[in-house]
C-alpha positions in Angstrom: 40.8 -4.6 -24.5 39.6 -1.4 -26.5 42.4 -1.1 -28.7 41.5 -4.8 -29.8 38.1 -4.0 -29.9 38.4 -0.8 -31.6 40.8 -2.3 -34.3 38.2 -5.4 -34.8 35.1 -2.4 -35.7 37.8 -0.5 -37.7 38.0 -3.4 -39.9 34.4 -4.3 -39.9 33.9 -0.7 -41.0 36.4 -0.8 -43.8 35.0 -4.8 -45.5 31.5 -3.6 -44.9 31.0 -0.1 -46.7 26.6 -1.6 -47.1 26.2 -2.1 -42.8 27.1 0.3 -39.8 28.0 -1.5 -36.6 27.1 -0.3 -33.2 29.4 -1.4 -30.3 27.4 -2.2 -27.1 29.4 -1.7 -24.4 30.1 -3.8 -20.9 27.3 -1.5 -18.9 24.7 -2.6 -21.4 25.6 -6.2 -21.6 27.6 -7.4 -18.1 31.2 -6.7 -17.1 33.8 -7.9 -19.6 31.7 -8.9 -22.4 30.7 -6.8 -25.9 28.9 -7.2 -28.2 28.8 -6.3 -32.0 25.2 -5.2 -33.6 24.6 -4.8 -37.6 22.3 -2.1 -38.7 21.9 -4.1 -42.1 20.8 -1.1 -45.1 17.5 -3.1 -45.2 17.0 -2.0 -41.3 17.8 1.3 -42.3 15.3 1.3 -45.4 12.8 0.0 -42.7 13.0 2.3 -40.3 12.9 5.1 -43.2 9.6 3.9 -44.3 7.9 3.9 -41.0 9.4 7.4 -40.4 7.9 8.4 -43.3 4.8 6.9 -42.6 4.4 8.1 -39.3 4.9 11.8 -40.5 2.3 11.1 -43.2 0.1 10.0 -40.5 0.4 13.0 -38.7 0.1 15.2 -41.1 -3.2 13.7 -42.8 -4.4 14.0 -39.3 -3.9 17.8 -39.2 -6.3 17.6 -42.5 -3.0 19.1 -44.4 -1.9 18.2 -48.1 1.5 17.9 -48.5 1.5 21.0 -50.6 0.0 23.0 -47.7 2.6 21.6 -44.9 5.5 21.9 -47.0 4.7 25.4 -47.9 3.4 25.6 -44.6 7.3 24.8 -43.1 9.7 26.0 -45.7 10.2 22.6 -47.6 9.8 22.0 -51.0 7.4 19.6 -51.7 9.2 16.8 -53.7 11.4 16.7 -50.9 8.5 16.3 -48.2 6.9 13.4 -50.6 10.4 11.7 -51.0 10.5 11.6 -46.8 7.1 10.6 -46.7 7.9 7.6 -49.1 10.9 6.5 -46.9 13.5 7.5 -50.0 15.6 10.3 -47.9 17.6 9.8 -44.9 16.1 13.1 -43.5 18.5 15.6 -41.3 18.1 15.7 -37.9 17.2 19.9 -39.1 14.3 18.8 -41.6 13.2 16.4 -39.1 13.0 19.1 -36.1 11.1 21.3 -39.0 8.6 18.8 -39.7 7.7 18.1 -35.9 7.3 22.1 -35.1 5.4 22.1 -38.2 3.1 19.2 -37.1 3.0 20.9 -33.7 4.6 17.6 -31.9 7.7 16.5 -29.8 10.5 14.9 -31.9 10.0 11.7 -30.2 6.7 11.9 -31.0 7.2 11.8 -34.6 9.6 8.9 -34.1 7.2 7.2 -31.6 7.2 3.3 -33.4 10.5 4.0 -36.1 12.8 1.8 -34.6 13.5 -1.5 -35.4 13.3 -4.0 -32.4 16.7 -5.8 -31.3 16.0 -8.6 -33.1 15.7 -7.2 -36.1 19.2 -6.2 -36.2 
């Protein structure tokens, strides 16, 4: 069952170069049955948006500019704006900088990000 399974998300992978698939496996779902998810790019440009919104929000309410935190954390500050505007797909590193920087938890910057199931 796998191999088929992992030769049917090869595939996917290789027609669809624009989605990512997530497998959802039998635990998740009930024995025996699986189920393929798309991560369309539009879900990813959401979720980029409201992570980027969510750090501004933080950040205004430390009463920082961006010019302050990003000197403030090492970053440069074009970089900070473009996360902030939802136009990077920030590194799990820069993201762990910006939450010690903001004094929070890392789910606590991404508190709200994620799409909901059906908008997969």
């Amino acid at each position: 069952m796998w191999q088929n399974v992992k030769s049917l998300v090869q595939t996917i992978a290789y027609f669809s170069k624009l989605e990512q698939w997530l497998l959802i496996s039998d635990r998740l779902i009930g024995a025996g049955n699986y189920a393929l998810l798309m991560i369309t790019k539009k879900n990813v440009e959401q979720i980029r948006l409201r992570l980027g919104a969510r750090i501004s929000e933080l950040r205004v309410s430390k009463g920082l500019s961006q010019y302050q935190f990003s000197k403030m954390i090492g970053m440069d500050r074009t970089y900070l704006i473009s996360v902030e505007k939802g136009r990077r797909n920030v590194s799990i590193d820069n993201l762990s900088k910006i939450a010690c920087g903001l004094g929070v938890r890392l789910s606590t910057l991404l508190e709200n990000v994620d799409v909901e199931m059906q908008d997969c």
